[in-house]
DSSP file (Angstrom, degrees, kcal/mol; ACC not computed):
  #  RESIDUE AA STRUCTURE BP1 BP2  ACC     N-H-->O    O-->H-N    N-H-->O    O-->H-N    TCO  KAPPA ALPHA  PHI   PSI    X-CA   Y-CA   Z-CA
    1    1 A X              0   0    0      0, 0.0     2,-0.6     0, 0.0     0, 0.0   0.000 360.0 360.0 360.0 121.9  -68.8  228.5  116.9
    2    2 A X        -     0   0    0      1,-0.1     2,-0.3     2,-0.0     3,-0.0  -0.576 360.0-110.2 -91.4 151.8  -67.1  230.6  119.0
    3    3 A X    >   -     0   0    0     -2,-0.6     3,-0.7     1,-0.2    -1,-0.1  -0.418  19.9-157.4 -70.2 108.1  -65.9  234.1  118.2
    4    4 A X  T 3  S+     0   0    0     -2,-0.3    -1,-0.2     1,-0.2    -2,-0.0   0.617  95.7  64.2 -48.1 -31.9  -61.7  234.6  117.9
    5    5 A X  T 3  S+     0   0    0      2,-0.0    -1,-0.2    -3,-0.0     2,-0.1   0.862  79.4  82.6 -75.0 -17.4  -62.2  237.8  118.5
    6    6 A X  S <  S-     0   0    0     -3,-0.7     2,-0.2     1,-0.0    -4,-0.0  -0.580  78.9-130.5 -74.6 139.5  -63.6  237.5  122.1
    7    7 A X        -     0   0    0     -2,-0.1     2,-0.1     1,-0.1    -2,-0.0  -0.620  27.3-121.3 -89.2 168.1  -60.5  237.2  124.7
    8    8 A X        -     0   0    0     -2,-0.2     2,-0.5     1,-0.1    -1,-0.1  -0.060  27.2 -95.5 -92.3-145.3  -61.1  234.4  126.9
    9    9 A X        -     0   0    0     -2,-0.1     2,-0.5     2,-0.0    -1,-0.1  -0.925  36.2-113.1-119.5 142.5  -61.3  234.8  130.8
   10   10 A X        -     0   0    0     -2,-0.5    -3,-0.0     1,-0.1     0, 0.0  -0.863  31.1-175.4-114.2 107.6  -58.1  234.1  132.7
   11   11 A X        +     0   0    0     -2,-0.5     2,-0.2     2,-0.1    -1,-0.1  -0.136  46.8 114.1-117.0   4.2  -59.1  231.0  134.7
   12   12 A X        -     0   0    0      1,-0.0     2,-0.3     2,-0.0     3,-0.1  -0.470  58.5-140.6 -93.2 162.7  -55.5  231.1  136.6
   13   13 A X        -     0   0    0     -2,-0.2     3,-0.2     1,-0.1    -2,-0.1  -0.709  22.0-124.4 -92.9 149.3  -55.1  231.7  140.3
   14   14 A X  S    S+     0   0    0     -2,-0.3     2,-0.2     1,-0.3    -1,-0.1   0.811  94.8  20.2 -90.3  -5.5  -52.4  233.8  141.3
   15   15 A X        -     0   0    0     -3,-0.1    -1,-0.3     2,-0.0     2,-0.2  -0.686  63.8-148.6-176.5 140.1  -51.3  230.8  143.6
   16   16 A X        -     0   0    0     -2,-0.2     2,-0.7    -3,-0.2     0, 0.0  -0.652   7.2-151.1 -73.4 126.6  -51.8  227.3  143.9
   17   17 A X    >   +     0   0    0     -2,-0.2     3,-1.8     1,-0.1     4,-0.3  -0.783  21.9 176.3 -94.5  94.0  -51.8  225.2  147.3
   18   18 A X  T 3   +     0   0    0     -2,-0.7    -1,-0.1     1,-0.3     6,-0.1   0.176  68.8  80.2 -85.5  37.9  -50.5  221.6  146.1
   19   19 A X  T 3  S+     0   0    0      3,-0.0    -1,-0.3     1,-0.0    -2,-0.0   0.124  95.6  48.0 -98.5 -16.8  -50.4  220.2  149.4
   20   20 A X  S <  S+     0   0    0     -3,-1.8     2,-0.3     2,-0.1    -2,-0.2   0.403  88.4  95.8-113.5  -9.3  -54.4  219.7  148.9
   21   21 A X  S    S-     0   0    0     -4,-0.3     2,-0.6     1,-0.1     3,-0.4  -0.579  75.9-113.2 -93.8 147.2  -54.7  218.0  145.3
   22   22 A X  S    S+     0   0    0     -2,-0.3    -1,-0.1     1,-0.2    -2,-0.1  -0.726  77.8   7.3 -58.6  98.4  -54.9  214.6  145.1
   23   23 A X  S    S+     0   0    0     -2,-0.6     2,-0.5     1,-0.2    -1,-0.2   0.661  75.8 136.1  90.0   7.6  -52.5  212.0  143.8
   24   24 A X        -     0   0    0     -3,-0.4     2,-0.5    -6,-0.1    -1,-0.2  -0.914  34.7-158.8 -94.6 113.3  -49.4  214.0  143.0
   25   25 A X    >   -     0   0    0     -2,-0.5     3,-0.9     1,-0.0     2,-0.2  -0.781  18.6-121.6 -75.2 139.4  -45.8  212.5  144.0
   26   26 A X  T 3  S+     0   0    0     -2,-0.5    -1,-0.0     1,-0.3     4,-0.0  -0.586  89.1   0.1-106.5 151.3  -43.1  214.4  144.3
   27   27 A X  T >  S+     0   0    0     -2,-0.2     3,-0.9     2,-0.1     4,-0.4   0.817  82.4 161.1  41.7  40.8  -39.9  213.8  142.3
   28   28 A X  T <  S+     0   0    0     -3,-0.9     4,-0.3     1,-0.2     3,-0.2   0.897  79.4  17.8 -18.7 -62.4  -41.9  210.9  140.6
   29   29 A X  T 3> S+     0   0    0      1,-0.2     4,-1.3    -4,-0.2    -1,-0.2   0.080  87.7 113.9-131.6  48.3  -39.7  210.9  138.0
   30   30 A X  H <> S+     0   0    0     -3,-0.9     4,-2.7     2,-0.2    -1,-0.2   0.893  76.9  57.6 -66.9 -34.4  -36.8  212.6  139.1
   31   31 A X  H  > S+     0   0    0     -4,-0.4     4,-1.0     1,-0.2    -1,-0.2   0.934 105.8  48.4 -49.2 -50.1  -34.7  209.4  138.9
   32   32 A X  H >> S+     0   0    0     -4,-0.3     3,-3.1     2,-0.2     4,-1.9   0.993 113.7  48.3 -56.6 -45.1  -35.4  208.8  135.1
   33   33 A X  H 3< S+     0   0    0     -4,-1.3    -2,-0.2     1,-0.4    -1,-0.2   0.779 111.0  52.2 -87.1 -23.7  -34.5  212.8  134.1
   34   34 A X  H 3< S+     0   0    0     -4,-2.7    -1,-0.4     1,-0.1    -2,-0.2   0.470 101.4  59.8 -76.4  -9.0  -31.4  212.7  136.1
   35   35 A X  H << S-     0   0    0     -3,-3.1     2,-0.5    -4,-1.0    -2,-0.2   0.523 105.4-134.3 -85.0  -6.6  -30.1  209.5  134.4
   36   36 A X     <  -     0   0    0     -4,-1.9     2,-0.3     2,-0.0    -1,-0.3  -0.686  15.4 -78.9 116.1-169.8  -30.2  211.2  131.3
   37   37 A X        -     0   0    0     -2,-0.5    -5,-0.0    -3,-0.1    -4,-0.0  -0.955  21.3-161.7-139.8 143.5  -31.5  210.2  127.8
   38   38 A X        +     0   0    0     -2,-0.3     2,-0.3     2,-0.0    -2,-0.0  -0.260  56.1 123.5-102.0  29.8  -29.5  207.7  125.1
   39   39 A X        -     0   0    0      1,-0.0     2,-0.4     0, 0.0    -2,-0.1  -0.773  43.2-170.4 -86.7 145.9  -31.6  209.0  122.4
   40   40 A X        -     0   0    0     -2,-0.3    -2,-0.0     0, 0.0    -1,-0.0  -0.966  26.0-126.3-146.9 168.9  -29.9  210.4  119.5
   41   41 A X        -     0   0    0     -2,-0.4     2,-0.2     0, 0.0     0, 0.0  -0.326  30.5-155.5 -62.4 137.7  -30.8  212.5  116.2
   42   42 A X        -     0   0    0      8,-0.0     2,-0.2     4,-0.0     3,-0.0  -0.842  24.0-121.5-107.4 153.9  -29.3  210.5  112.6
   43   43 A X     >  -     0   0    0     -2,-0.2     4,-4.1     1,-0.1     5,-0.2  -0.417  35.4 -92.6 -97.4-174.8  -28.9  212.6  110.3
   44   44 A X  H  > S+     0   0    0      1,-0.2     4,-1.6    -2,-0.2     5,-0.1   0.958 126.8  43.6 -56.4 -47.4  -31.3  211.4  106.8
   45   45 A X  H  > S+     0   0    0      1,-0.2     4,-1.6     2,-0.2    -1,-0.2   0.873 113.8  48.2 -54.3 -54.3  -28.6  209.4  105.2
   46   46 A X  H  > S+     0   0    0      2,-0.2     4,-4.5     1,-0.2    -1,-0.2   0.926 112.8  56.4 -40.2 -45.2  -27.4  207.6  108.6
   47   47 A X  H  < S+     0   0    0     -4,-4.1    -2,-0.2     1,-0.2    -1,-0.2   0.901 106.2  49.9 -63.2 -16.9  -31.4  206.9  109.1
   48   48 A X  H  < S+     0   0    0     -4,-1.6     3,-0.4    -5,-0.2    -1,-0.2   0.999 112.0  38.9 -67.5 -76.7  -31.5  205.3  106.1
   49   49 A X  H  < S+     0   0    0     -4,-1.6     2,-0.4     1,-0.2    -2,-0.2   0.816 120.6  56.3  -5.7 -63.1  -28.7  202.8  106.3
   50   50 A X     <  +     0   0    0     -4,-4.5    -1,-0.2    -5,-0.1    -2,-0.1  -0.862  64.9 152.9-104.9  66.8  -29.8  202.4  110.1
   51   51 A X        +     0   0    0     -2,-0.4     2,-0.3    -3,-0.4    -1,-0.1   0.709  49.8  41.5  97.8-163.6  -33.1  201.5  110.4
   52   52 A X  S  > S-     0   0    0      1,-0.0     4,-2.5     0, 0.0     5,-0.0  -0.730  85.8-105.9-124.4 135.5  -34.0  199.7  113.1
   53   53 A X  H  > S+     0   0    0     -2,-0.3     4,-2.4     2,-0.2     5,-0.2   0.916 123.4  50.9   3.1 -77.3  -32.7  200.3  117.0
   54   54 A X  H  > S+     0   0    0      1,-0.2     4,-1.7     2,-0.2     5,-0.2   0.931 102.1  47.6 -64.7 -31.8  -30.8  197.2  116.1
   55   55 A X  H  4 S+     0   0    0      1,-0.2    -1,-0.2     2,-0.2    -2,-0.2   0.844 110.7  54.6 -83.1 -32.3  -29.2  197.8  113.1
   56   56 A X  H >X S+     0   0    0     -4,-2.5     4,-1.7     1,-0.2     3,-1.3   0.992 116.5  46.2 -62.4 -69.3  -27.9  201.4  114.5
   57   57 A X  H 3X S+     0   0    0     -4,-2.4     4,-1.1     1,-0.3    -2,-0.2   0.528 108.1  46.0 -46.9 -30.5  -26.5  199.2  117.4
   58   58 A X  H 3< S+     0   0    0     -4,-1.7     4,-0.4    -5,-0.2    -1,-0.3   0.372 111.5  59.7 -90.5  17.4  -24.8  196.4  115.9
   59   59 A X  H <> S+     0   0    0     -3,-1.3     4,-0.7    -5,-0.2    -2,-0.2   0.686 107.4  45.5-105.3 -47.5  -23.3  199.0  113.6
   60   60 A X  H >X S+     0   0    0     -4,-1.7     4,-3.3     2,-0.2     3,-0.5   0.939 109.5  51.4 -70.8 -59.2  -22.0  200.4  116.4
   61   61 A X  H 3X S+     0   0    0     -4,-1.1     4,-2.7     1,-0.3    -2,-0.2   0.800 107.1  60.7 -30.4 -53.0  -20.6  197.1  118.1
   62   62 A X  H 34 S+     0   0    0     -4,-0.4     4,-0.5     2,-0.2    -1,-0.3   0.689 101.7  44.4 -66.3 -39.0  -19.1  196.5  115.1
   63   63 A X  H XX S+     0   0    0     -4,-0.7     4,-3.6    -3,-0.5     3,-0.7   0.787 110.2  57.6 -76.1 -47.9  -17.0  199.6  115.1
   64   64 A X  H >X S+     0   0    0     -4,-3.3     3,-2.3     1,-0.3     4,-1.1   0.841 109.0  51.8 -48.4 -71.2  -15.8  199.1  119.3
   65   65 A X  H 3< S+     0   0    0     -4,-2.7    -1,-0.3     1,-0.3    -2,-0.2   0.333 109.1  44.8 -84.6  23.1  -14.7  196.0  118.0
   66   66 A X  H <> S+     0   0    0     -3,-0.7     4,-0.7    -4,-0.5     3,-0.4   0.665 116.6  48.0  -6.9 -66.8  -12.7  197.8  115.1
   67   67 A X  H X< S+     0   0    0     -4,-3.6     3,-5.7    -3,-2.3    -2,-0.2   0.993 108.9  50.8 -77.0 -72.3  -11.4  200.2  117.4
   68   68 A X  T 3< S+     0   0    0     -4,-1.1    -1,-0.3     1,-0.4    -3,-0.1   0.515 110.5  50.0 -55.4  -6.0  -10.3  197.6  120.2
   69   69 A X  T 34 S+     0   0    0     -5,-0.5     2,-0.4    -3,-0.4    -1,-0.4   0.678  83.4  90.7-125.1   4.3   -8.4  195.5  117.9
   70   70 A X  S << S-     0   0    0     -3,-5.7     2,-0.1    -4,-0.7    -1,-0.0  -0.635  83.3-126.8 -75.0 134.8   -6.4  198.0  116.2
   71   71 A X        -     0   0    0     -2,-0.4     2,-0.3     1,-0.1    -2,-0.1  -0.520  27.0-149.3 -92.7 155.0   -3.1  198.2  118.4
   72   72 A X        -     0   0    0     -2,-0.1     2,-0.3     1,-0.1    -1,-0.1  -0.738  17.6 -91.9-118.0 160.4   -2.5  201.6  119.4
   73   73 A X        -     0   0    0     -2,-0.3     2,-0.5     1,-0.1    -1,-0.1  -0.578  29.3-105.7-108.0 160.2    0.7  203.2  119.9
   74   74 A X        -     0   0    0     -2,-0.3    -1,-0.1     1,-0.1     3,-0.1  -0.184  31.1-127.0 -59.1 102.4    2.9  203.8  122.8
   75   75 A X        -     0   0    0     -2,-0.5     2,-0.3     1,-0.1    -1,-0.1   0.017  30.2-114.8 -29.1 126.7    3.0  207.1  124.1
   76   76 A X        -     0   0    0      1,-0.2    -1,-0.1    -3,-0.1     4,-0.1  -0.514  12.8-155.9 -95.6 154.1    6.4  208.3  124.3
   77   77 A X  S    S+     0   0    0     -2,-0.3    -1,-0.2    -3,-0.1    -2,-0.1   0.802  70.1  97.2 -86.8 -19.1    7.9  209.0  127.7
   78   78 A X  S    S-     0   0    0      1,-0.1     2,-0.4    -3,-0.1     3,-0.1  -0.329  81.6-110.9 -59.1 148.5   10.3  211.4  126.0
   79   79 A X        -     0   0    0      1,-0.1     3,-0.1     3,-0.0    -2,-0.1  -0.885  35.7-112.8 -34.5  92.9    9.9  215.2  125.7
   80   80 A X        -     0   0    0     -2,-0.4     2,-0.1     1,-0.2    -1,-0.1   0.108  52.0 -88.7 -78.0 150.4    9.3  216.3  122.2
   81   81 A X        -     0   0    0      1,-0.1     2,-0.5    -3,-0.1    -1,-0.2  -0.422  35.0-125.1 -86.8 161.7   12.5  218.4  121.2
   82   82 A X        -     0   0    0     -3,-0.1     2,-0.3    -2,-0.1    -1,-0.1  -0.651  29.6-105.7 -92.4 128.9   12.8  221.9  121.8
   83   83 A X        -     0   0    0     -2,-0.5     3,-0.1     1,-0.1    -1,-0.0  -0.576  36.9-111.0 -73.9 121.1   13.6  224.4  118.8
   84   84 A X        -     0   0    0     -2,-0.3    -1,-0.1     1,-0.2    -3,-0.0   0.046  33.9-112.7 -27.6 117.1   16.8  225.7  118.7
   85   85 A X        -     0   0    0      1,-0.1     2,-0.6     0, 0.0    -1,-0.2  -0.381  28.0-121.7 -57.6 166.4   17.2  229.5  119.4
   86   86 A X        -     0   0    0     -3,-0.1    -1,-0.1     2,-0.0     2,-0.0  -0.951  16.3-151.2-129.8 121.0   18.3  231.7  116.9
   87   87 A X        +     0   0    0     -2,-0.6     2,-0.5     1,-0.0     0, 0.0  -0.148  18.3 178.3 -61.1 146.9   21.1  233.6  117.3
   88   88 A X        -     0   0    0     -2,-0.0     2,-0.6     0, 0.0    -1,-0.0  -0.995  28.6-102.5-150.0 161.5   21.3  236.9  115.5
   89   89 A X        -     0   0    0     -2,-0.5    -2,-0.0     2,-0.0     2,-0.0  -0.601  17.0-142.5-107.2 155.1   23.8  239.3  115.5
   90   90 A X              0   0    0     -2,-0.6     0, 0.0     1,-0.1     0, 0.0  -0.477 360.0 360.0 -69.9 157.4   24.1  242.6  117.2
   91   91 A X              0   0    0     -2,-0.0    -1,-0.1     0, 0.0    -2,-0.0   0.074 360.0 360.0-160.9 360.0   25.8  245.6  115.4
């Protein structure tokens, strides 16, 4: 067993030449880590409901096409009116 109390010996270099190791490519997976992630946290309740992958995804589907067939309304080109000043008197 070894002794917790003993520190161990500090096995680092104070600098590495990777130009000499073997088998490393650079930016390997830069492509994945710059597109990002689609994962996301549910909270318990959600996870419950949801699942499966799918069931989170047709769940989802199912709401776009909710959204996309309610018709939304036209923005008006008009200027919202402006509130009157209010006059007061001097004296």
């Amino acid at each position: 067993m070894k002794n917790p109390n003993k520190a161990a010996p500090d096995e680092l270099r104070p600098e590495y030449d990777f130009s000499e190791m073997a088998g490393g490519v650079k930016g390997k997976h830069l492509r994945r880590y710059r597109a990002g992630t689609n994962l996301a946290l549910l909270e318990r309740d959600i996870a419950r409901a949801f699942p499966t992958d799918e069931a989170v995804n047709n769940a989802l589907r199912a709401l776009l096409q909710a959204a996309a067939s309610i018709p939304r309304a036209r923005k008006s080109l008009k200027k919202p009116p402006q509130p009157k000043a209010i006059r007061t008197a001097r004296g």
